[in-house]
N, C-alpha and C positions, 0 to 999 in steps of 0.2 A: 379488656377485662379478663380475668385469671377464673376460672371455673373451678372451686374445690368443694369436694366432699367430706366432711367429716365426720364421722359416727365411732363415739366412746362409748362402752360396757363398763361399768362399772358402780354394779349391782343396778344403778339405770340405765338404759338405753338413750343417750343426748342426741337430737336428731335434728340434722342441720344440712340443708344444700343449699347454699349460698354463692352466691354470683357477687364479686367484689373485688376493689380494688385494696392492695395490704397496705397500701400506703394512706388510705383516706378512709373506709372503714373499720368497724370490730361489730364483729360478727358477733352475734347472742345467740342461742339454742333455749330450746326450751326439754324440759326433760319427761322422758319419758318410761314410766315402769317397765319390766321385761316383759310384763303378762297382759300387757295392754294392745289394742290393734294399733295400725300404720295411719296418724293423723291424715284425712282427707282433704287438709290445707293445701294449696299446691305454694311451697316456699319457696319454689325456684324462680317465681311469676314475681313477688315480696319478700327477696330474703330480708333475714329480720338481722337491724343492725347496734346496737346500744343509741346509738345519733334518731336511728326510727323510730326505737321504742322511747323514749324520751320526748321525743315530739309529739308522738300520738298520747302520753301519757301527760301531757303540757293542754294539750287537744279534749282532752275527756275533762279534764276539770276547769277546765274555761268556758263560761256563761256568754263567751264572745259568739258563741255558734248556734244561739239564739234570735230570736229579732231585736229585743228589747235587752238584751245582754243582763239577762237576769238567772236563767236556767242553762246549767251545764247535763254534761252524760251523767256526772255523778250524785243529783241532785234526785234523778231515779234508780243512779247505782251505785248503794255505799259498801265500800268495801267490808267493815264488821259486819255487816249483814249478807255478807255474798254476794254482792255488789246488786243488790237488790234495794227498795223501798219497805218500811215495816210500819209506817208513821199513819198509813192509809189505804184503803183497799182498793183503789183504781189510782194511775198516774195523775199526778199535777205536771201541766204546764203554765205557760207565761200568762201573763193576767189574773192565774187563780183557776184555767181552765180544766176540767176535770177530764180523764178518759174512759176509755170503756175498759179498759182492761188492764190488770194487777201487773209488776214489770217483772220480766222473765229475768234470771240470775245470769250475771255474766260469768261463764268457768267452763275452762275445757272446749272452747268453743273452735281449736284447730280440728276438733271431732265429728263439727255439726255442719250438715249439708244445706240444712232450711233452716229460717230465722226467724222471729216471730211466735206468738202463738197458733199463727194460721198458717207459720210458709209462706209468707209472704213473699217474703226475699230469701235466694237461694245460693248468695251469695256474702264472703263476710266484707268483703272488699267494697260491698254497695250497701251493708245494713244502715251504716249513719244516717242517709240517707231519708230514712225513713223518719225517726223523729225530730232530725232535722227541719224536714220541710211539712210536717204534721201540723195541725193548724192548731190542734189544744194539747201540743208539746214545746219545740221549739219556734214553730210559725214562721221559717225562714227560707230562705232560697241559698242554694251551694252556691250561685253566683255572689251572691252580696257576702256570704261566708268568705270567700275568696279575696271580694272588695278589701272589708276589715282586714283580714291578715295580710293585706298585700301592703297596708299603709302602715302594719306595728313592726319596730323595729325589729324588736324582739323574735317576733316570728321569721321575718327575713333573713333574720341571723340560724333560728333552727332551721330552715326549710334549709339553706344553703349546706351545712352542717351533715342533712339526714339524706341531701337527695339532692349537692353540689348543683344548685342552680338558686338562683334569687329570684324566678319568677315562681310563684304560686298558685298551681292548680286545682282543680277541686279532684281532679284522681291522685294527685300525691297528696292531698289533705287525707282522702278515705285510707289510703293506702297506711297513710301513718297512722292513722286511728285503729284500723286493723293489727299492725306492730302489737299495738300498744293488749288490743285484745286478746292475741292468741296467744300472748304469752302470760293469760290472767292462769294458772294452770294450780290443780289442787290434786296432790295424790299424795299427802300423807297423813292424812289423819289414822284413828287409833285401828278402824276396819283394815287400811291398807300396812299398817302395821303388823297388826294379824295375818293378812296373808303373806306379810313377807316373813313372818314365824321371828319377830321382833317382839311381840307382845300378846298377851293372851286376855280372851273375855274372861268377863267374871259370868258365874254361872246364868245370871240373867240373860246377859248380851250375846250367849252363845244358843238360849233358847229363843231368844229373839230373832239371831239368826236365821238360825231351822226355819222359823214363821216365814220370814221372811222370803229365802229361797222357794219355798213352797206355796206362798200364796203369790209373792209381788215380782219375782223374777224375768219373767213374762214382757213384762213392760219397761220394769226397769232392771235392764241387765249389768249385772256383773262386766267387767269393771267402773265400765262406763258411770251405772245406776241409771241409766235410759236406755232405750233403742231409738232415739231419733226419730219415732215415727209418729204415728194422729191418731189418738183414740176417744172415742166416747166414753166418759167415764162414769157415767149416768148420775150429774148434778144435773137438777130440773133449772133450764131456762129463766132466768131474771127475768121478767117482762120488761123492766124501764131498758133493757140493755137489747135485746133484742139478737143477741148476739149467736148464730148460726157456725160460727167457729172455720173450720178451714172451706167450706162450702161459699163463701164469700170470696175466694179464690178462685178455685174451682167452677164454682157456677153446680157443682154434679150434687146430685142429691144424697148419695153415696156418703156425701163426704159433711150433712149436716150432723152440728152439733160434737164433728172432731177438732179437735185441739193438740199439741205439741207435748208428748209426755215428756216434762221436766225431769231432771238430773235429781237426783236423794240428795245428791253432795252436799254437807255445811246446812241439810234439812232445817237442823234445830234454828239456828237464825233467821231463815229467810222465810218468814211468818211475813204477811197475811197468805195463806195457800189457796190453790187453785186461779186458775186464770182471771176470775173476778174478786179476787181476794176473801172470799165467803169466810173461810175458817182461819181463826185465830192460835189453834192449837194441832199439834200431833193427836192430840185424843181426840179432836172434833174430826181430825182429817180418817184418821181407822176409824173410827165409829158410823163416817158413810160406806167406807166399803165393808163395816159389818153387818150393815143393816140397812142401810140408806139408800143404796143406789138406785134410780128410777131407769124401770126399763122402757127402752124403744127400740126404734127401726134398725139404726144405726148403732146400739148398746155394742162397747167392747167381749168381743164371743168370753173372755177370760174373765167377766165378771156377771155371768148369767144365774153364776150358785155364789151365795155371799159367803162370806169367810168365817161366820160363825165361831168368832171365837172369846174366850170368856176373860171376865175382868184381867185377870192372872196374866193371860196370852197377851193381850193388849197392851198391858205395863211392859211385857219383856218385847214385845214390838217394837214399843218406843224408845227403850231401853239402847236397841240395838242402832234405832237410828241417829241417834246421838253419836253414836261412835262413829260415823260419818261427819262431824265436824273437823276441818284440821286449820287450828288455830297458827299454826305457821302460816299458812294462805292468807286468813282472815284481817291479821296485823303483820305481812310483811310488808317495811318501811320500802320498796323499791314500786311497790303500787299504788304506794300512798299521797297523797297530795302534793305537788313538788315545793320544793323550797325555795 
C-alpha cells in the first residue's frame, strides 16, 4: 500500500490522507472552507474511497438493516430536511414503535466527537450501531446485518469493490456507513457566502446577525453553529418521557437534563426542534429563549438573563437563520437515493 497525501487550496481547503492502492481505488475528499477548524475524523484509520462512499450510501437507504426490512437510516433521515425527520416529533421504528427522542441531523459530522443527544456513542465508526440494534428503531443485531448482506449478490459485489474482499463484516459494514456520513458536508449556504464576501445580507439578515452573535454564539459557534458540547437549555421535562438527557450516560448528577447542542445548519428545514421535538417553528424555538426558559440546577450559565428582545428583533433573528440553509447540500443528487 502507497501512502499519499494530498491537500488542495483553492479558495477550499480539500482534505484528504488516504491509504490506497491507484490501481484499485479513487480516493474522494471532502471539502473543507479555509476558516473552518481541522476535522476530528481520523481518515487515515477509513480513508474515504468513491467504492466506500457508495456502499455506505447503498447501506443508509436500505431497510435491509432493520429486522423486518421495513426501516432504513434514511427513513429517520431525509435528506430535504437535513437528513432529519419532520413528519413527527419522536422517531418511528419498526412495527409502528415510537421513541423518546426527535432525530438529530446528519451534517458535518467529521466535526463531531460524541453522537447522540446524550453522547452516547463517541465514535462515528460505531454510531449505526446504535439504532440498528435499538428495539423501537431497527430491532436488529449487526450479526444477522451481516447474515443478510453476506447472501445478496449485490452487496457481495459492493463489499468486494469498497474493501477487495467478498467476506462481510460488520466493521467494514460501519465503516462504510461512516464513508458514506462524513462526507454528508454543508458549507455554502447564503451565511457562508457572506463570509466568503460572495454575497451580502439584506438589512434584516445582517441585524439578525448582530442578535445573533450576541446572544446565541456561546453555544452555537461560528463556523461550525455548535460547540459539540451538553447544555441545559431550560425546556421543562415531559413527564411521559422522563428523559434526564446526558446523565443517563454518565450516571453524574452534573450532567442531568443536558443534551447535545445541535448545529443551526439548514435550521429552517429541520423542524420539529429540540430534542423531543416540542416546537414546530423558529418563532416557538426564540420565543423560549425569550422568555421561557425554566431555571434549574443544572440551567446553561449563558441563559440565566433571557434575551429580551422585541417583535422586530425576533423576525430579524429568524431572518438570519434562514440564511443558514444551503440548498446545494439539501438536493445534491450524489446523497441522494441511489439508482
Amino acid at each position: 500500500m502507497k501512502k499519499i497525501v494530498l491537500i488542495f487550496v483553492l479558495g477550499f481547503l480539500i482534505f484528504g490522507i488516504v491509504s490506497f492502492s491507484k490501481s484499485h481505488f479513487a480516493p474522494i475528499y471532502i471539502e473543507i472552507p479555509t476558516n473552518w477548524p481541522k476535522p476530528v475524523y481520523d481518515f487515515k484509520k477509513n480513508p474515504l474511497t468513491e467504492e466506500g462512499f457508495q456502499l455506505g450510501r447503498h447501506l443508509f437507504y436500505d431497510p435491509i438493516l432493520s429486522k423486518d426490512n421495513t426501516i432504513s437510516c434514511s427513513s429517520c433521515h431525509l435528506q430535504a430536511t437535513g437528513f432529519t425527520h419532520v413528519d413527527h416529533e419522536l422517531s418511528h421504528g419498526i412495527e409502528g414503535k415510537i421513541g423518546t427522542r426527535n432525530s438529530l441531523t446528519l451534517q458535518n459530522l467529521a466535526w463531531s466527537k460524541n453522537f447522540m443527544w446524550d453522547g452516547g456513542v463517541n465514535h462515528l465508526d460505531v454510531q449505526a450501531i446504535t439504532p440498528i440494534t435499538s428495539e423501537v428503531e431497527m430491532n436488529e443485531t449487526l450479526e444477522n446485518v451481516v447474515n443478510k448482506l453476506q447472501k445478496s449478490e449485490k452487496y457481495v459485489d459492493l463489499f468486494e469493490k469498497a474493501f477487495r474482499t467478498k467476506k462481510i463484516t460488520g466493521q467494514l459494514t460501519l465503516k462504510a456507513i461512516s464513508q458514506f456520513l462524513v462526507s454528508l458536508t454543508t458549507t455554502n449556504s447564503k451565511y457562508d457566502k457572506f463570509i466568503r464576501n460572495e454575497e451580502e445580507f439584506t438589512e434584516m439578515e445582517q441585524k439578525g446577525y448582530a442578535l445573533f452573535q450576541n446572544h446565541c454564539t456561546s453555544c452555537h459557534k461560528e463556523p461550525l453553529l455548535t460547540n459539540n458540547e451538553f447544555r441545559n437549555n431550560g425546556l421543562p421535562m415531559v413527564a411521559d418521557l422522563k428523559d434526564l438527557g446526558r446523565m443517563k450516560i454518565t450516571q453524574n448528577s452534573k450532567d442531568s437534563l443536558l443534551f447535545k447542542v445541535p448545529t443551526l445548519r439548514n435550521i429552517e428545514f429541520t423542524f420539529p426542534y429540540m430534542h423531543d421535538g416540542r416546537f414546530k417553528t423558529l418563532t416557538e424555538v426564540i420565543k423560549h429563549y425569550n422568555s421561557g426558559v425554566q431555571k434549574s440546577r443544572t440551567l446553561s450559565k449563558e441563559l440565566h438573563q433571557p434575551m429580551n428582545l422585541n417583535d422586530n428583533e425576533r423576525t430579524e433573528l429568524v431572518a438570519f437563520l434562514k440564511t443558514l440553509t444551503d440548498k446545494t447540500f439539501l438536493f445534491n443528487k450524489k446523497y441522494a437515493y441511489p439508482k
